[in-house]
C-alpha positions as CSV (number, residue, x, y, z in Angstrom):
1,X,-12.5,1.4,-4.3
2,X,-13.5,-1.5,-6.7
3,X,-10.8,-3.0,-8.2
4,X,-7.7,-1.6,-6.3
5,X,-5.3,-4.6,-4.7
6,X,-5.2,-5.4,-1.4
7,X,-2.4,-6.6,0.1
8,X,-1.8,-7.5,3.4
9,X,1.4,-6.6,5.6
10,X,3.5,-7.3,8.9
11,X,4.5,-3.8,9.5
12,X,2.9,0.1,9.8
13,X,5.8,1.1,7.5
14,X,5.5,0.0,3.9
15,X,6.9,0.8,0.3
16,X,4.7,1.0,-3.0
17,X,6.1,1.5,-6.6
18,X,3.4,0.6,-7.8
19,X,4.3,-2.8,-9.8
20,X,3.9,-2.9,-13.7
21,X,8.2,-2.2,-13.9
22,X,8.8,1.1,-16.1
23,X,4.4,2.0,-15.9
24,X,4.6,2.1,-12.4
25,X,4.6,5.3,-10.0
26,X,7.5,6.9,-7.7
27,X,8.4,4.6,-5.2
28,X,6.4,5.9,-2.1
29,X,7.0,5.3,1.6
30,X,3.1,4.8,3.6
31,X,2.9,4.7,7.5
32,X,-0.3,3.7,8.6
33,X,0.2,5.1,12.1
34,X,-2.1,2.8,14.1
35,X,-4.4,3.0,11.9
36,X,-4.5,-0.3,10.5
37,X,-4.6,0.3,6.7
38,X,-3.8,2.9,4.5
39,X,-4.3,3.2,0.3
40,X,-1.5,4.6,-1.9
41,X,-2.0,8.0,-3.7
42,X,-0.8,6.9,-7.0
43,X,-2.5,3.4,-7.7
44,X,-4.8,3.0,-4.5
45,X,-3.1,0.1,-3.6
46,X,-4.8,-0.7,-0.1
47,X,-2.6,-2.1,2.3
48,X,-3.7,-3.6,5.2
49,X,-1.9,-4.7,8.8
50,X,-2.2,-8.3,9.4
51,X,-3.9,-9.2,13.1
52,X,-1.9,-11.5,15.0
């Protein structure tokens, strides 16, 4: 997954539209379920729940 962002987040639940304004995707709602991280479908965006 070279080159896909990383972003780190507070919460399981999270949105993704993609960034980039009018060349973005669908905004998309991702819920990582205890998993701990999860990648969007459209841009591979990887998201990523911050430990506390």
């Amino acid at each position: 997954m070279q080159g896909a962002e990383t972003v780190e987040v507070n919460q399981e639940k999270v949105a993704c539209e993609g960034g980039g304004g009018a060349l973005g995707h669908p905004k998309v709602y991702l819920n990582m379920r205890g998993k701990g991280a999860i990648d969007c479908p459209y841009c591979s965006k990887h998201f990523v729940l911050k430990k506390d």
